[in-house]
N, C-alpha and C positions, 0 to 999 in steps of 0.2 A: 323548947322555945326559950329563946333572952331576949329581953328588952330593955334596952337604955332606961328609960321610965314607960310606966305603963299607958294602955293603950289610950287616950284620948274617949273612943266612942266604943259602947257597949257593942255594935254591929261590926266589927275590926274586921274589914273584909281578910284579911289575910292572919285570922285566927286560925289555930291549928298545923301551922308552918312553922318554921323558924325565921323569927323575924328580931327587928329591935329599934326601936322608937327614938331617935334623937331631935330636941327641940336646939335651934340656936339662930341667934342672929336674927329672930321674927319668925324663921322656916323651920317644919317641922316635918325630919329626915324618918321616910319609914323603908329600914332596909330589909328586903324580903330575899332571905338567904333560899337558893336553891340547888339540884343535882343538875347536873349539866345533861346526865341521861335519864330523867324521869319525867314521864306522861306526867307523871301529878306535879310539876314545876311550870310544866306548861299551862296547867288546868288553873294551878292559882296565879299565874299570872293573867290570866285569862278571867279570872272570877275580880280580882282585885282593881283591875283596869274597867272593869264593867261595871263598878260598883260608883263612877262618879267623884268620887271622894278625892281624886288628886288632880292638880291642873300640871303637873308636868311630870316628866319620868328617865329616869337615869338608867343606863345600865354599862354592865364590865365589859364594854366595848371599846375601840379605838376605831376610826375608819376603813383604816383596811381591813380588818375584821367581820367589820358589819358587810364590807361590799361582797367579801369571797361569802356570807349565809346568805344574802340576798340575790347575791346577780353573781352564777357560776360560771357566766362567761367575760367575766370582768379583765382576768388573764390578757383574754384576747387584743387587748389594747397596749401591753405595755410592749415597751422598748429595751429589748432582751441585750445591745448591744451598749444602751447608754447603761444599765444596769451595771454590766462588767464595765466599764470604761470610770465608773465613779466607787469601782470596790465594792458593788453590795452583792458579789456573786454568792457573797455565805448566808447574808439574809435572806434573801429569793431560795435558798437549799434550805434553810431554816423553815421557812414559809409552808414551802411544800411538804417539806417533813411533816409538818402541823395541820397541813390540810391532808396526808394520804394516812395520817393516825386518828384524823377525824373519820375516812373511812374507813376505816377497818372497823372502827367503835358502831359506826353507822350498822357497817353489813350484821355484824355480830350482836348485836343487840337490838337492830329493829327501830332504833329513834335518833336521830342525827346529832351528836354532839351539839350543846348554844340551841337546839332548837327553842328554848324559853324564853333565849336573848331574843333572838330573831321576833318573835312570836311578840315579845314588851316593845321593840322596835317598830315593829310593824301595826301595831294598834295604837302608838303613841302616834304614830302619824297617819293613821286612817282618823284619830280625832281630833286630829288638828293640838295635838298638845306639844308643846315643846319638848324635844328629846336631845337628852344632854350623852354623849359617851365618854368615860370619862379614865377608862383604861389607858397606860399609856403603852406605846406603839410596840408591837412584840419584835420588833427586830432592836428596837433601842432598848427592852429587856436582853434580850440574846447577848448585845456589844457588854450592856452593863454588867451583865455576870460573866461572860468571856475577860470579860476585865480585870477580875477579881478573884478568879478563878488561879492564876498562875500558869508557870507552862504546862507543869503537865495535868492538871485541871483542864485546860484548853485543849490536850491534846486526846485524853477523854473526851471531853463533850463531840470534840471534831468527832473525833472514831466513832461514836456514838452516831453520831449524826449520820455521818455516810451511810453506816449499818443500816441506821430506820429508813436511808430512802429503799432499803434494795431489799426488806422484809416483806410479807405478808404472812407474819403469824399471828394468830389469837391474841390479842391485850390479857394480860394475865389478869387473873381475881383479885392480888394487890392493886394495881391500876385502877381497874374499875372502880373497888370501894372506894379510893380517893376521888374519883370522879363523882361518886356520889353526895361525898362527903363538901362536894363543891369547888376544884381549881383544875379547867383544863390543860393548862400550862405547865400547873404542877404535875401533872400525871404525866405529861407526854413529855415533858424535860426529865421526869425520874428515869427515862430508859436512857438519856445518854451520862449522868452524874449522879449517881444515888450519894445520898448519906452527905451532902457537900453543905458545911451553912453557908458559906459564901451563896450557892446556889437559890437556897431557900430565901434567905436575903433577899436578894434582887427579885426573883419570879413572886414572894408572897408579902415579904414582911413591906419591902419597900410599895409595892404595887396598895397594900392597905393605906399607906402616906398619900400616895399620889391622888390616890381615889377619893380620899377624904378632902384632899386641896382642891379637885376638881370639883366636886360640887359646892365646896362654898366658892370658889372662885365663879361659875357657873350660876348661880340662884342670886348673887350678889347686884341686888340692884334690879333683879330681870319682876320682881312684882308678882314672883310664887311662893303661897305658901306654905301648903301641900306636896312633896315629892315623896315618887313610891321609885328607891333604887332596888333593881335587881340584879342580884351580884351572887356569885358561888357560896355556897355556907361555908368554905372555908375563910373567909372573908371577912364574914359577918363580924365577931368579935373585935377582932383587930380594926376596920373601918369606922364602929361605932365606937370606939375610945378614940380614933385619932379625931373624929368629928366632934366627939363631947369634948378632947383635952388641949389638941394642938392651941397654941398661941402665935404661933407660927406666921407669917401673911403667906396667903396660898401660892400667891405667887412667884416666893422665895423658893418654898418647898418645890415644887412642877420647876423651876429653874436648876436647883440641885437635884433632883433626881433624873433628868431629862440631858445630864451633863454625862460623858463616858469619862471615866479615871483614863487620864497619859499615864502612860509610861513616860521613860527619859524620853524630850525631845530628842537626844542623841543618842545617832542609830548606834548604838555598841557594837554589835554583831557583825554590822554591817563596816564599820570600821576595821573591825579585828580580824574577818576576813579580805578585805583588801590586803592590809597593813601583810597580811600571811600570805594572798598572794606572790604582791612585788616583793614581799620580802624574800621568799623562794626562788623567785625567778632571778632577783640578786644575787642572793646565794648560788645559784646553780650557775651561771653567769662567771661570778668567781670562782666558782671551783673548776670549771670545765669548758665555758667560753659559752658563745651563743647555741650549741649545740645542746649542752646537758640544758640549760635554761628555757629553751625551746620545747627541747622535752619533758621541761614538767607541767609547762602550759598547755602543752598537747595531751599530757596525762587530764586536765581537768577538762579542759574542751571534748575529748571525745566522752569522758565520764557522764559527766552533766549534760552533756546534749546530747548524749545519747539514752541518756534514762529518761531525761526527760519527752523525747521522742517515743521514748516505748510505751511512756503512759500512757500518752495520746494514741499513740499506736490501737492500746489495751482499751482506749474509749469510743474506737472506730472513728477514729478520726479522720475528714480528707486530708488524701498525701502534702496540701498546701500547709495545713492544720499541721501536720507531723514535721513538717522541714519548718517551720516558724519555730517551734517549739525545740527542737534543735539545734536553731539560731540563736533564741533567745534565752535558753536555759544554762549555759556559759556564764550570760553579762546579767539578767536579773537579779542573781542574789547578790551583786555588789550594787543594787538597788533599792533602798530601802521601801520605795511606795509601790512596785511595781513585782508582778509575779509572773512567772512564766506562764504559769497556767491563765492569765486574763489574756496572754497573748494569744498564747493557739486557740482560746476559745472567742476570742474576737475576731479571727479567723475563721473558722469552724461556722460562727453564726451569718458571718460575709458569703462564703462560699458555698454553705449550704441555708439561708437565709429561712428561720423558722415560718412556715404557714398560719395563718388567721385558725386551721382546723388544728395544728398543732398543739394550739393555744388551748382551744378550744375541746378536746381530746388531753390534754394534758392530768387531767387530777385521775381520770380512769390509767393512762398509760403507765405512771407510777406505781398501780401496783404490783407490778410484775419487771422482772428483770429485761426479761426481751422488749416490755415499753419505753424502757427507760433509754435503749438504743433504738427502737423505732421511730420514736418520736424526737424530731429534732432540736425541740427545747431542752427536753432533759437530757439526750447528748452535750448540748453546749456543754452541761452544767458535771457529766460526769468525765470532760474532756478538762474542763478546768480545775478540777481536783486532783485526776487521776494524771497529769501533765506535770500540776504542782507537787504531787508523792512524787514521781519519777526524778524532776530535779533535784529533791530535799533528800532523796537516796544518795545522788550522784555526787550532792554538796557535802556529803560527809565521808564517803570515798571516795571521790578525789582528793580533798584534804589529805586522809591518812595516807593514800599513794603519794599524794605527793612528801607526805611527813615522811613515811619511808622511807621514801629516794635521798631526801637530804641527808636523815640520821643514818644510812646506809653507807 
């Protein structure tokens, strides 16, 4: 057990846990660190909300979070086309990762991952007390540490990523005991970047700042002076310093951490391949006339849209899905905002238009590889990946074919 300062009342409903006491500001912060898979996390939340003693209650939640533990058919409502069309096709595959790692934990252990959360949430508002969530949004963790990660940091966690959606192995006993130890983000991000600080960063150290700005930001003025947070015991330490020490205004902090690190405004890449393009097709031009120049744009045209067609191809895509994807895998990488793969898969979701049951059938069809092509959500979503590999092949041998041909 740690406590900020000691307990207030000799009856501490949440003696015998690990918890930690901080007073500030008028309000006195009791944060009841927990396992994210244990009956007795749920038992003291459960004892400690019964006990009276707090008029209001926090927990390591963010909204979309709380909705996918409360209401599993929440899915069913969103708009799978504006998703791709605004670029969040990697958070919605992030999402799901984190919901079919929450099953697996489920089946394998017998108690649902956050059932504790759920449980402080759900009693906070059967008694009318204010419930504060104060996690910040797990897709704006993902961008932040993608951020910071580097490329091939990024291209781990990607690879990684794909991999968890298409497993159904056993969570291994390292996992677990982090899980125990308190941070489900931390456990289910270790399988696609182990060892990364950058990683750790964003999913733990920053997430203790943020949580700590959220509830003074949140209790500031609202007329509580009693709050019992329940948050992972990974947490615990680091939350209770930033709450006893920050000097910070909360509001700065939740602005800087809620920010994604740019890169250069300026698309580099996307420059240098142009620039390599026309510069080739110039060169080929003057060396041999519109013929050889022809053909080295025919070298990358058939390259790139033809890999990028076989992705889609490889993701059962319809035949409209495959020739978009073939059209568009040529001209996207000389576009910096735009991917091939958002193309055939906005296609893909037009022509074969996901169902209300898809939606709603979606967290079971995940775990298994043939669900993932059954079900037409998570086609969209393996036709937008596997689209984007096939071009990103294409884009680097085409290049060299055409590097070839010139230094040839």
């Amino acid at each position: 057990m740690t406590a900020s300062e000691p307990a207030p009342h000799d009856d501490n409903p949440v003696a015998g846990q690990p918890h930690a006491v901080v007073e500030r500001d008028g309000v006195r912060y009791t944060l009841l660190g927990t396992a994210h898979v244990s009956k007795a996390s749920v038992d003291a939340v459960d004892a400690a909300i019964a006990s009276g003693r707090y008029d209001a209650v926090a927990v390591e939640l963010d909204p979309q979070r709380l909705q996918s533990l409360t209401d599993p058919d929440a899915l069913a409502g969103l708009d799978l086309v504006k998703v791709l069309r605004e670029g969040r096709a990697a958070m919605f595959a992030a999402n799901l990762a984190l919901a079919a790692y929450q099953r697996r934990l489920a089946e394998q252990l017998g108690i649902e991952p956050g059932a504790e959360l759920r449980r402080a949430a759900e009693l906070a508002r059967a008694r009318g007390l204010p419930l504060y969530l104060v996690d910040r949004d797990v897709g704006l963790t993902f961008r932040r540490a993608s951020a910071r990660l580097g490329w091939w940091g990024r291209a781990k966690l990607g690879g990684g990523l794909v991999a968890s959606l298409f497993t159904d192995e056993a969570v291994g006993d390292h996992d677990i005991e982090k899980l125990k130890q308190g941070d489900l983000l931390e456990a289910s991000f270790s399988e696609f970047a182990a060892d990364s600080p950058a990683l750790y960063d964003s999913v733990i150290a920053e997430r203790d700042r943020y949580m700590a700005a959220r509830l003074r930001e949140a209790t500031a003025g609202a007329g509580v002076r009693e709050v019992l947070a329940v948050v992972g015991a990974g947490h615990l330490q680091g939350l209770a310093r930033h709450l006893r020490e920050s000097g910070e205004a909360p509001a700065q902090v939740r602005a800087e951490l809620e920010t994604v690190p740019e890169g250069s405004k300026i698309p580099w890449f996307t420059l240098a391949l142009a620039a390599f393009l026309l510069g080739g097709f110039a060169w080929g031009v003057w060396q041999g006339g519109l013929a050889v120049g022809g053909e080295l744009m025919l070298y990358w045209v058939l390259l790139t849209g033809t890999l990028g067609a076989v992705g889609c191809a490889l993701a059962g895509g319809h035949p409209l899905s495959i020739l978009a994807a073939f059209l568009a895998s040529p001209l996207t990488p000389l576009h910096p905002a735009l991917a091939s793969g958002t193309v055939s898969a906005i296609v893909e979701a037009w022509v074969r238009k996901p169902t209300y049951a898809d939606f709603l059938s979606l967290r079971d069809d995940v775990q298994t590889l043939r669900g993932w092509y059954r079900n037409r959500v998570a086609r969209v979503l393996v036709n937008f990946f596997l689209t984007s590999l096939g071009t990103a092949l294409g884009v680097w041998l085409g290049g060299a074919r055409m590097l070839g041909r010139l230094l040839g």
